[in-house]
ZADO-1210 file (C-alpha; in nm, 4 decimals, padded with zeros to 6 digits):
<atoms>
<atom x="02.3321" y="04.8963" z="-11.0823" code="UNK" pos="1"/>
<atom x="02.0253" y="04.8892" z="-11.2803" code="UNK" pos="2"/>
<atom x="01.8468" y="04.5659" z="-11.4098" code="UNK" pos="3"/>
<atom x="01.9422" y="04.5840" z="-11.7103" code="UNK" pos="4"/>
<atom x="02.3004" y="04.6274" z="-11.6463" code="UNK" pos="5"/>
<atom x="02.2897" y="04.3259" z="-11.3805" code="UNK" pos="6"/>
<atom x="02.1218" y="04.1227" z="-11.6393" code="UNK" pos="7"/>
<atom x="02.4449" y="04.1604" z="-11.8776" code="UNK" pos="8"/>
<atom x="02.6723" y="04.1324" z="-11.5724" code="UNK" pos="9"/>
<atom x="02.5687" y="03.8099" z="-11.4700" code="UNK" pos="10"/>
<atom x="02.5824" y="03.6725" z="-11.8788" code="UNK" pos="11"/>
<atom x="02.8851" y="03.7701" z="-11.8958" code="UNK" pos="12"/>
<atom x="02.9806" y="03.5717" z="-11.5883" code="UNK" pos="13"/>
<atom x="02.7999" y="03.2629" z="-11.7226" code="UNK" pos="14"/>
<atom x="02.9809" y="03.3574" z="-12.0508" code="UNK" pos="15"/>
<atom x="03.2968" y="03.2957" z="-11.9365" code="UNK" pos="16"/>
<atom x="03.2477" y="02.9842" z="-11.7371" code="UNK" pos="17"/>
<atom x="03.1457" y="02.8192" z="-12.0456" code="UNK" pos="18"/>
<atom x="03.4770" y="02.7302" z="-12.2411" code="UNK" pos="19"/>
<atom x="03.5787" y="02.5055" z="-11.9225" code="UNK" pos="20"/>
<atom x="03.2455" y="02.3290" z="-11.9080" code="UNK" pos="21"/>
<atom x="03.2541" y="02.2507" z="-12.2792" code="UNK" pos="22"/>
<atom x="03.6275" y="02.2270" z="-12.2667" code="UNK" pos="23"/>
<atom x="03.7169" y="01.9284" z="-12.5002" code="UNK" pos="24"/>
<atom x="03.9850" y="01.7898" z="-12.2320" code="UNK" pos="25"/>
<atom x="03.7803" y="01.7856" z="-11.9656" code="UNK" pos="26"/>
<atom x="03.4958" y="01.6109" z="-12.1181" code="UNK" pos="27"/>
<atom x="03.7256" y="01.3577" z="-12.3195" code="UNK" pos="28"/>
<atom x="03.7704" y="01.0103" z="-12.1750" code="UNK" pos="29"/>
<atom x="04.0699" y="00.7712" z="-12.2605" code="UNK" pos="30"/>
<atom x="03.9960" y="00.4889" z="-12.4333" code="UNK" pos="31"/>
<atom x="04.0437" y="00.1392" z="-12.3116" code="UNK" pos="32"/>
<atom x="04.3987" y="-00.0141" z="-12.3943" code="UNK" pos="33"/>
<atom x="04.4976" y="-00.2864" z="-12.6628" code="UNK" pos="34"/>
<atom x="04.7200" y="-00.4612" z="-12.4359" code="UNK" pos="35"/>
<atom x="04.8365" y="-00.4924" z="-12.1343" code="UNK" pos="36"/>
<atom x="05.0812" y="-00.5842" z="-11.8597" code="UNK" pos="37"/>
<atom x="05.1771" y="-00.7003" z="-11.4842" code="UNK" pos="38"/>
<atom x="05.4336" y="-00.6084" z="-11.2770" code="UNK" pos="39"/>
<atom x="05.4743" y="-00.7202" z="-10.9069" code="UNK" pos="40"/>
<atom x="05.5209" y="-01.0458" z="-10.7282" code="UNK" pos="41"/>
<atom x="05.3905" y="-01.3611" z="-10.5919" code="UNK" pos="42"/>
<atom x="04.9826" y="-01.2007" z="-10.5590" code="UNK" pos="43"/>
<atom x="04.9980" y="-01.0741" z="-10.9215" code="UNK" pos="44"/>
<atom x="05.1298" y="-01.4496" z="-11.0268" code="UNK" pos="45"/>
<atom x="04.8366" y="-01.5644" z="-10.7811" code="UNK" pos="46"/>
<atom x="05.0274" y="-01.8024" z="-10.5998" code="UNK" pos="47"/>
<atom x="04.8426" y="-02.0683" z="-10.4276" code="UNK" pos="48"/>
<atom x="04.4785" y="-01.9365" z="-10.5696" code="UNK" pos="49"/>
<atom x="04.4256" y="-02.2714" z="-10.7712" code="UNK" pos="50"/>
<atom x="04.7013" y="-02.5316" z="-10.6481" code="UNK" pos="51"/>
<atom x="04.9618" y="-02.6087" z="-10.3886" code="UNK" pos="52"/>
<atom x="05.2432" y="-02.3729" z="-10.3645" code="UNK" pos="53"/>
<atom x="05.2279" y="-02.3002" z="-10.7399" code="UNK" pos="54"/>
<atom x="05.1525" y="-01.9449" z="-10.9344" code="UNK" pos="55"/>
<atom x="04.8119" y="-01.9229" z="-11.1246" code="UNK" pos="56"/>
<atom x="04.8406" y="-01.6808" z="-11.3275" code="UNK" pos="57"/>
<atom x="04.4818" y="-01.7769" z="-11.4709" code="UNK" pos="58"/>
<atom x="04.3491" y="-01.6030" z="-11.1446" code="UNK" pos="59"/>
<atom x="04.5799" y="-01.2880" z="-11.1165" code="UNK" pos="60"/>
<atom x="04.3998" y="-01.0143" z="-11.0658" code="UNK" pos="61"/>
<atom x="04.5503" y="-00.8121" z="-11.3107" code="UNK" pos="62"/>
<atom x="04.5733" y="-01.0319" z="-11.6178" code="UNK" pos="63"/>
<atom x="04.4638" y="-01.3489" z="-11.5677" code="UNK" pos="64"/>
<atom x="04.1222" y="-01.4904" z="-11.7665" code="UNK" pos="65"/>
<atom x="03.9544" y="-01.6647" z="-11.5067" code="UNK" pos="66"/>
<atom x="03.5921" y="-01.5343" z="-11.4746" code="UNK" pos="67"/>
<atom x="03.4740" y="-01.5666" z="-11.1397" code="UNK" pos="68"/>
<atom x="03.8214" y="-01.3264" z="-11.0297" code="UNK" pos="69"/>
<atom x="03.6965" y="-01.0867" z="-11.2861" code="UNK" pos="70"/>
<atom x="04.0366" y="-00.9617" z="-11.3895" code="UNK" pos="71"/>
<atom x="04.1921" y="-00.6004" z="-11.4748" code="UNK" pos="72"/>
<atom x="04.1775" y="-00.8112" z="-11.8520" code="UNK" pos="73"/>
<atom x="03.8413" y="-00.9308" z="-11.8394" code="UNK" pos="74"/>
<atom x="03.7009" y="-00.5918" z="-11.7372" code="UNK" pos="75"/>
<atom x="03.8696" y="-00.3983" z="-12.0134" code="UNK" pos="76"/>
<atom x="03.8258" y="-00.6955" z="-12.3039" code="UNK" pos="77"/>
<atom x="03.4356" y="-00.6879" z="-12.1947" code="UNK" pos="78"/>
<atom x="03.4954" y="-00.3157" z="-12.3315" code="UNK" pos="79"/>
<atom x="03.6984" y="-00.3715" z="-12.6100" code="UNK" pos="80"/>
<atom x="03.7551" y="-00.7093" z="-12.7150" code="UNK" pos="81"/>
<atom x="04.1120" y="-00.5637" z="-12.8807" code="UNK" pos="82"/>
<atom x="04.2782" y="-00.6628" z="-12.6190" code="UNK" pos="83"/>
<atom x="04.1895" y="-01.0347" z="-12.6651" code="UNK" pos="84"/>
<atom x="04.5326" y="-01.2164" z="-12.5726" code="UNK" pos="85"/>
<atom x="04.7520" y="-00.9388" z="-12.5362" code="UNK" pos="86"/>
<atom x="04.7690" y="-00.9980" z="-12.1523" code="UNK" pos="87"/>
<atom x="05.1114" y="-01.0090" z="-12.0414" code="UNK" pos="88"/>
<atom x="05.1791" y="-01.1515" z="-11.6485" code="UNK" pos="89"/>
<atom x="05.5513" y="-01.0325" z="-11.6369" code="UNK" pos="90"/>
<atom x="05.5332" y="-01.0348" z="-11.2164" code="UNK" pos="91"/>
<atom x="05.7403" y="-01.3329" z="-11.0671" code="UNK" pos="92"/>
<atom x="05.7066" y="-01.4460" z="-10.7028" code="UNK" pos="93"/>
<atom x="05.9535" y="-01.3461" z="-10.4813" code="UNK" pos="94"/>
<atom x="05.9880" y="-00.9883" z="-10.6240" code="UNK" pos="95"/>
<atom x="06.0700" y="-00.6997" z="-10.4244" code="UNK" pos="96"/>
<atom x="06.1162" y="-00.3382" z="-10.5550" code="UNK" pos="97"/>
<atom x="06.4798" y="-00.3938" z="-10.6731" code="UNK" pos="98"/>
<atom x="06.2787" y="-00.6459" z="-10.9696" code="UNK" pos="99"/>
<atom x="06.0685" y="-00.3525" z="-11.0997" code="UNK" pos="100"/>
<atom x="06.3537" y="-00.2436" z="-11.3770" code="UNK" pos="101"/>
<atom x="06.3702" y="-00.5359" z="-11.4632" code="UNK" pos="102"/>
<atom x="05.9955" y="-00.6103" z="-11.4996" code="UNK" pos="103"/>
<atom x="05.9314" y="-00.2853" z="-11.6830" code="UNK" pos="104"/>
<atom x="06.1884" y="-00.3539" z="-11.9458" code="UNK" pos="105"/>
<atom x="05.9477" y="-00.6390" z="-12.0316" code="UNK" pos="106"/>
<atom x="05.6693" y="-00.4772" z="-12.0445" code="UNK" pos="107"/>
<atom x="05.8054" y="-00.2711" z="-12.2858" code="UNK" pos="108"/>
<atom x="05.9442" y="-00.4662" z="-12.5421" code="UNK" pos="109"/>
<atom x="05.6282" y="-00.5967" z="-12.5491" code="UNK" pos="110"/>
<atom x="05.4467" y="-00.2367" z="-12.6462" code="UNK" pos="111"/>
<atom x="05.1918" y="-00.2584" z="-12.4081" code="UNK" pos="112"/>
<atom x="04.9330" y="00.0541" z="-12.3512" code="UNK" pos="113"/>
<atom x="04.8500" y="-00.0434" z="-11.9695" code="UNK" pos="114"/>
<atom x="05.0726" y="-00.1457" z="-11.6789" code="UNK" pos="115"/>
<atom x="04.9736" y="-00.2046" z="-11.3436" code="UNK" pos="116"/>
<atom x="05.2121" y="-00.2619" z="-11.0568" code="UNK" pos="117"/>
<atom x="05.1789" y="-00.4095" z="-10.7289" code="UNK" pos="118"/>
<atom x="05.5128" y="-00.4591" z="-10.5210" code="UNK" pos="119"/>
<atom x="05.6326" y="-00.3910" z="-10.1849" code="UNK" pos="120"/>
<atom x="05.4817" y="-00.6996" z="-09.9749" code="UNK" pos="121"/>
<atom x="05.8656" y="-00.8477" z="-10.0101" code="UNK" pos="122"/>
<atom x="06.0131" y="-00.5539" z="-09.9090" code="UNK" pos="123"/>
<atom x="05.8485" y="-00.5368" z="-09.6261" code="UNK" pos="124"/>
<atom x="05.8201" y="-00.9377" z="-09.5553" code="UNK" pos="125"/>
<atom x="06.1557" y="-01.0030" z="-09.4775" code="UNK" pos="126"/>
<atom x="06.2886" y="-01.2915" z="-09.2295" code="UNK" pos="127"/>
<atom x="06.3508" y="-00.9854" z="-08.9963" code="UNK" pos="128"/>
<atom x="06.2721" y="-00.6292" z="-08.8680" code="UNK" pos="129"/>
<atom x="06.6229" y="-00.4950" z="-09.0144" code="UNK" pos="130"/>
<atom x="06.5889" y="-00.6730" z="-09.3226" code="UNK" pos="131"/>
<atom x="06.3424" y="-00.4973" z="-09.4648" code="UNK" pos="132"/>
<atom x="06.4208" y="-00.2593" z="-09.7656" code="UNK" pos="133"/>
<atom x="06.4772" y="00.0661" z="-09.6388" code="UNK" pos="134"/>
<atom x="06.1936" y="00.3721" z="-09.7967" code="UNK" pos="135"/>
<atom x="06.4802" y="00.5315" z="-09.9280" code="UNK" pos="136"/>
<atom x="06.5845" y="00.2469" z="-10.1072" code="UNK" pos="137"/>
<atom x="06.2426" y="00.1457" z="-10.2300" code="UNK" pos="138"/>
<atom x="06.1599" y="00.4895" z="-10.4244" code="UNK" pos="139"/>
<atom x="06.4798" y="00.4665" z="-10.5666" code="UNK" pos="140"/>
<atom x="06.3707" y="00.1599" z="-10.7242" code="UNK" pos="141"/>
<atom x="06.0257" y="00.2411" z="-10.8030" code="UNK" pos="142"/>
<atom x="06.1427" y="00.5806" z="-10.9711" code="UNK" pos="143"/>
<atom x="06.3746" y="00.3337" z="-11.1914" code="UNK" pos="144"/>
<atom x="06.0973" y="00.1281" z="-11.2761" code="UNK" pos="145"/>
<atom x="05.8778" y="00.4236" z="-11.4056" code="UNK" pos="146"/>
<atom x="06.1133" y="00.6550" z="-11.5853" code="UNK" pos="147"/>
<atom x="06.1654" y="00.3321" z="-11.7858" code="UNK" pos="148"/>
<atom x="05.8105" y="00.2461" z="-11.8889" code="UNK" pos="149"/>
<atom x="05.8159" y="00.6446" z="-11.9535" code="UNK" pos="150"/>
<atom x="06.0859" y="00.6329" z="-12.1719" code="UNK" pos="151"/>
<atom x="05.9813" y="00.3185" z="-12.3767" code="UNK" pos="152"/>
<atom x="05.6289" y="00.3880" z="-12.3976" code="UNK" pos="153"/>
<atom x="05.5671" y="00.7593" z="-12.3003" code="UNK" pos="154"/>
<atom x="05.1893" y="00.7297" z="-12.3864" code="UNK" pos="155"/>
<atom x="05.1436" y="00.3901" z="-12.1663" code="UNK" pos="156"/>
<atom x="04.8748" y="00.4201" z="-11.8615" code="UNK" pos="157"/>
<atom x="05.0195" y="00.2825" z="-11.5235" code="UNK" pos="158"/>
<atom x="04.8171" y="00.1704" z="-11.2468" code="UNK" pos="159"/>
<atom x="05.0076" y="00.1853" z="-10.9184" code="UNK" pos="160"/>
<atom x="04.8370" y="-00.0384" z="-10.6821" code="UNK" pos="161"/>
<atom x="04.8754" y="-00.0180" z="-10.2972" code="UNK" pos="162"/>
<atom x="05.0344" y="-00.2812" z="-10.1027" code="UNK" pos="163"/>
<atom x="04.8197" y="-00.4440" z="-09.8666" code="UNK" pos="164"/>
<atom x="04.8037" y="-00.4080" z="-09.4984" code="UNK" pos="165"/>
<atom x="05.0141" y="-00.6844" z="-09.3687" code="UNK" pos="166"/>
<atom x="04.9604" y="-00.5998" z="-09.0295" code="UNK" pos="167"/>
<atom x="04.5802" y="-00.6568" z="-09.0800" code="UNK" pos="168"/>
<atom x="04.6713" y="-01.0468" z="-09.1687" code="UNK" pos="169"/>
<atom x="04.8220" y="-01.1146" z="-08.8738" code="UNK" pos="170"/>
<atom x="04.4937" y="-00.9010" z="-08.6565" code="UNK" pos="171"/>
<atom x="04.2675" y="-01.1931" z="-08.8373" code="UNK" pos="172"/>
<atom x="04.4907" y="-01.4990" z="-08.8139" code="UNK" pos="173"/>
<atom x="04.6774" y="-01.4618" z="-08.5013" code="UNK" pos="174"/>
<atom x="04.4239" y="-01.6599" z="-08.3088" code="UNK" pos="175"/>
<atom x="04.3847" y="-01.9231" z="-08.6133" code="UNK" pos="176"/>
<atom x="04.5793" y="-02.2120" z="-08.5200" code="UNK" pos="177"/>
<atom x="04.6191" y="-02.3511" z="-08.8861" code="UNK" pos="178"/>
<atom x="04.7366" y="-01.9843" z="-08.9693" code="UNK" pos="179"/>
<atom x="04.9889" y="-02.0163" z="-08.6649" code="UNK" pos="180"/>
<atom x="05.1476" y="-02.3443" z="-08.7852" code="UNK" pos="181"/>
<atom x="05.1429" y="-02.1811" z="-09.1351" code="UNK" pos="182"/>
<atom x="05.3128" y="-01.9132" z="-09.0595" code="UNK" pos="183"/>
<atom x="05.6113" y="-02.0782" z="-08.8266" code="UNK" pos="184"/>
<atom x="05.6302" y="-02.3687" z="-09.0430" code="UNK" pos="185"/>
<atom x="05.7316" y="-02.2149" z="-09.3740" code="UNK" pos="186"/>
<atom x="05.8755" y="-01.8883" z="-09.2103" code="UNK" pos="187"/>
<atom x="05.6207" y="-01.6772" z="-09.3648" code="UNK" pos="188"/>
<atom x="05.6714" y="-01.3212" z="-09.3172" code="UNK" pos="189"/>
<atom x="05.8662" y="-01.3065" z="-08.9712" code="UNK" pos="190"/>
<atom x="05.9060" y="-00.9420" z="-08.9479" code="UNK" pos="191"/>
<atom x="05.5444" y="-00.9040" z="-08.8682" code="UNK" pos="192"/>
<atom x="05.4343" y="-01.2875" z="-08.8049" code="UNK" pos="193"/>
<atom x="05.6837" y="-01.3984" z="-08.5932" code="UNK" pos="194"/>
<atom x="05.5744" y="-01.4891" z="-08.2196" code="UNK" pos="195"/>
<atom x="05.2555" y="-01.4014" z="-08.3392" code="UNK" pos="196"/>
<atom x="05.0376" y="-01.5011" z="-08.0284" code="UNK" pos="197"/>
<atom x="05.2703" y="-01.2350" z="-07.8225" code="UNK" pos="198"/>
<atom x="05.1823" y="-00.9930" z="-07.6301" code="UNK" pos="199"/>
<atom x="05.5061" y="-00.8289" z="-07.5189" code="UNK" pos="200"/>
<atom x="05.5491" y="-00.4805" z="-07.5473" code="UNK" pos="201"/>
<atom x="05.9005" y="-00.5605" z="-07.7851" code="UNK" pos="202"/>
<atom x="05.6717" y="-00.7724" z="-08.0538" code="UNK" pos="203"/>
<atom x="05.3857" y="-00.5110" z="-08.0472" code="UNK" pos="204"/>
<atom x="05.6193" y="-00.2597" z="-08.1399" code="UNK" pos="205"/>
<atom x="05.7792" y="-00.4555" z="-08.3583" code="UNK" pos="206"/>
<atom x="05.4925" y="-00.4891" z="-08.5537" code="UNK" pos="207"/>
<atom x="05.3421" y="-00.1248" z="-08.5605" code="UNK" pos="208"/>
<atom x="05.7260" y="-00.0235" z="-08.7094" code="UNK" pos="209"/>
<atom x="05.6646" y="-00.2901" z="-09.0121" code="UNK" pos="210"/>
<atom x="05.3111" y="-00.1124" z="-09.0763" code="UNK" pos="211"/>
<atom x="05.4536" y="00.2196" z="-09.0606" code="UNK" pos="212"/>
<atom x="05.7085" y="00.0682" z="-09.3221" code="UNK" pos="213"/>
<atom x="05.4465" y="-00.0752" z="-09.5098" code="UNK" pos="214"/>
<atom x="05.2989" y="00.3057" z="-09.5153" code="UNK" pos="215"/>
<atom x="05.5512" y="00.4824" z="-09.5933" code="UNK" pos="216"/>
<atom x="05.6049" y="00.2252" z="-09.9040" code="UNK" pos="217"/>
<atom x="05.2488" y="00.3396" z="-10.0151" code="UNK" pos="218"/>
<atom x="05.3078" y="00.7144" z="-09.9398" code="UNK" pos="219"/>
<atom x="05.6384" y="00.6766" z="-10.1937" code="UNK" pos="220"/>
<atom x="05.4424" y="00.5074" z="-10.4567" code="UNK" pos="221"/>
<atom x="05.1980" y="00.7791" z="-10.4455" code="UNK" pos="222"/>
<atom x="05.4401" y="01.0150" z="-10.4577" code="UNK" pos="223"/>
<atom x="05.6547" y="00.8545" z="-10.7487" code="UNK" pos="224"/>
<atom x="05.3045" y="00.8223" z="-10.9145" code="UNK" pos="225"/>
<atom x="05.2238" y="01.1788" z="-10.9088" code="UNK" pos="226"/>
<atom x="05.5444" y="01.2828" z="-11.0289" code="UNK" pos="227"/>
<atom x="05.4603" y="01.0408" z="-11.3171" code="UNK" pos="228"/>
<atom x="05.2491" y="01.2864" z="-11.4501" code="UNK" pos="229"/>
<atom x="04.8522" y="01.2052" z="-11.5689" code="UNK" pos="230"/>
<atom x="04.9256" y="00.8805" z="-11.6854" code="UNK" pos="231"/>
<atom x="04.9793" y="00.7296" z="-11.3817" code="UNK" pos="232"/>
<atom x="04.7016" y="00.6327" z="-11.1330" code="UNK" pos="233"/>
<atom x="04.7638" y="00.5870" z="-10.7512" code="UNK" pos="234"/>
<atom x="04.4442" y="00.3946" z="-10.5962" code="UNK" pos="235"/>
<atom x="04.4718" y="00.6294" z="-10.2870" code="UNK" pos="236"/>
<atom x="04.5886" y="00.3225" z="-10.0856" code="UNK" pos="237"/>
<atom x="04.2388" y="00.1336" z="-10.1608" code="UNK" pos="238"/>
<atom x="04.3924" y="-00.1713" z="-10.1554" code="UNK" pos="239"/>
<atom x="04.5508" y="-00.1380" z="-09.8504" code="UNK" pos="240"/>
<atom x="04.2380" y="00.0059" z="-09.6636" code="UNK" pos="241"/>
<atom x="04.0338" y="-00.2750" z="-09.7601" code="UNK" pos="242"/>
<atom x="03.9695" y="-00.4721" z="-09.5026" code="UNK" pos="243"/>
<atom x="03.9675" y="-00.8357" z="-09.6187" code="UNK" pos="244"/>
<atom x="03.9182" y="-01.1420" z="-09.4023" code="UNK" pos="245"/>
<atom x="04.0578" y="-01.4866" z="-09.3664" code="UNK" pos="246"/>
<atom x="03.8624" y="-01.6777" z="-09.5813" code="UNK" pos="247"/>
<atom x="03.9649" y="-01.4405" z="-09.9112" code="UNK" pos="248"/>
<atom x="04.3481" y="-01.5798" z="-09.7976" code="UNK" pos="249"/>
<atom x="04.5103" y="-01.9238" z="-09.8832" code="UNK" pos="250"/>
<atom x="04.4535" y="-02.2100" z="-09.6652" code="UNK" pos="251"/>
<atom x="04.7866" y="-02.3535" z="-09.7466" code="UNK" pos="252"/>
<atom x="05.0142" y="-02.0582" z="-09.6258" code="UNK" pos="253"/>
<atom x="04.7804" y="-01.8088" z="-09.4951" code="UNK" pos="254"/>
<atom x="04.9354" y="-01.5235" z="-09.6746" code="UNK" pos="255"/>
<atom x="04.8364" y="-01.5119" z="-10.0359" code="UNK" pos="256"/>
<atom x="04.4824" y="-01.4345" z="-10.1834" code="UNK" pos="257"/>
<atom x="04.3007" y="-01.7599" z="-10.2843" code="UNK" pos="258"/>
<atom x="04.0447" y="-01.6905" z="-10.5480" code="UNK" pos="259"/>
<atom x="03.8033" y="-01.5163" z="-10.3974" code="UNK" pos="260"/>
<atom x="04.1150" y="-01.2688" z="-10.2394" code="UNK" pos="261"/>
<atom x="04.2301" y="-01.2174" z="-10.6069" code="UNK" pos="262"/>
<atom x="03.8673" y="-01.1109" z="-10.6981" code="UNK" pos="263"/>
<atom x="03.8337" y="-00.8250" z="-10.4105" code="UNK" pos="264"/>
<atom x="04.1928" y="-00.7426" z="-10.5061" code="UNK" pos="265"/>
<atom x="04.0555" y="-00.7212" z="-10.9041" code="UNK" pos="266"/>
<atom x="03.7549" y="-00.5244" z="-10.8183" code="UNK" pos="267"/>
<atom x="03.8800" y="-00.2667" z="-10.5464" code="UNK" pos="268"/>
<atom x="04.2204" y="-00.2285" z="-10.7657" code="UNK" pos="269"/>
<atom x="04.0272" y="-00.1643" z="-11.0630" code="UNK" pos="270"/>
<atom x="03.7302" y="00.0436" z="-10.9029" code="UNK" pos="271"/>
<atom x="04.0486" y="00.2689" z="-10.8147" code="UNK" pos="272"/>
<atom x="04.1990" y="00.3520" z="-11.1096" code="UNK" pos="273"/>
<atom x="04.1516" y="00.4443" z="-11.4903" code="UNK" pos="274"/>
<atom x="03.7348" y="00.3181" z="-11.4738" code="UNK" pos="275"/>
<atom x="03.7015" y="00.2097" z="-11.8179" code="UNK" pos="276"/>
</atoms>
């Protein structure tokens, strides 16, 4: 090949790669929402952050206003201040998966342009082992939950948070004797907490099958996410990787974020999903 005829060769090469480098869509950004929602339970209503067995929504992590958490709100209104008190907190403690219809019909009628959901602790915190919702079940009722929001508001962004590694609580509290007394007192999660200083082979296996569950959850939200379509954002189980420790979690029940807990939950959640 002679120079000259290399020369053109490789132009044309570069010629061609430039419609996807100047491509509109790939360069465009989506702008940050008007409004928004949350859907989950007891964390998103952030129980016990500010008071004694009460919700606080001022410190959820997804709506709430409270500055030093640093919200999903307070991020995006320090972007555009639009979204100034159209923060919805439609989560309610106790929710499992089963709640999410429900929850997303809300969030609808109210028009919102962002969602995020967090659900699954519940499902998986059950007063037993066999109690627990079953995966099946649980994409069932996430699927519900966004073909909903889909069908109400078809342009809406949802952020699908991971649930948090239960097992990981009990690693950090299980030789915290105010944890212990929390956690047998008020029955806290006994399909991973209970008998939670044992060592027997039956409890340890007990446990490692309620983090698999907890796993397989996360893999199904992915999954339900990505079959969503682009306007859905898994965090790629961020939240659940995240290694917290026992001073981000509530000294009255050892199970719930206190305010500093909502705040990693706000930053890694958010770190992991649209980036406005």
């Amino acid at each position: 090949m002679t120079l000259t005829r290399r020369v053109l060769a490789i132009l044309a090469s570069l010629t061609a790669l430039l419609p996807l480098a100047a491509s509109p869509a790939a360069a465009a950004t989506t702008p940050p929402p008007n409004s928004m929602a949350s859907l989950g339970d007891s964390i998103t209503r952030g129980f016990n952050a500010c008071g004694w067995y009460v919700d606080c929504t001022s410190r959820s992590f997804s709506t709430g206003d409270y500055s030093t958490v640093n919200s999903h709100y307070l991020r995006i209104r320090a972007v555009n201040p639009n979204i100034q008190g159209r923060n919805y907190n439609d989560a309610r403690s106790g929710a499992k998966s089963a709640d999410m219809y429900g929850q997303a019909g809300t969030a609808v009628s109210q028009g919102v342009e962002y969602v995020t959901m967090l659900i699954g602790a519940n499902d998986a915190c059950t007063s037993s082992e066999s109690t627990m919702t079953s995966v099946t079940t649980f994409r069932a009722n996430i699927d519900s939950a966004l073909n909903r929001i889909k069908a109400g508001l078809p342009n809406t962004r949802v952020a699908v948070i991971s649930i948090p590694d239960i097992y990981r609580l009990w690693y950090i509290g299980r030789n915290n004797l105010s944890a212990l007394s929390a956690w047998s007192a008020f029955g806290i999660c006994q399909s991973m907490l209970a008998n939670a200083t044992s060592t027997a082979p039956a409890d340890v296996d007990r446990r490692a099958r309620v983090r698999q569950r907890v796993v397989d959850y996360n893999t199904q939200l992915a999954q339900a996410c990505a079959a969503y379509g682009t306007n859905c954002d898994f965090d790629g189980n961020a939240v659940f990787n995240y290694q917290f420790v026992l001073s981000q979690v509530s000294g009255w029940d050892y199970f719930h974020p206190n305010t500093s807990g909502q705040a990693v939950l706000a930053s890694v959640s958010y770190a992991n999903g649209f980036g406005w």
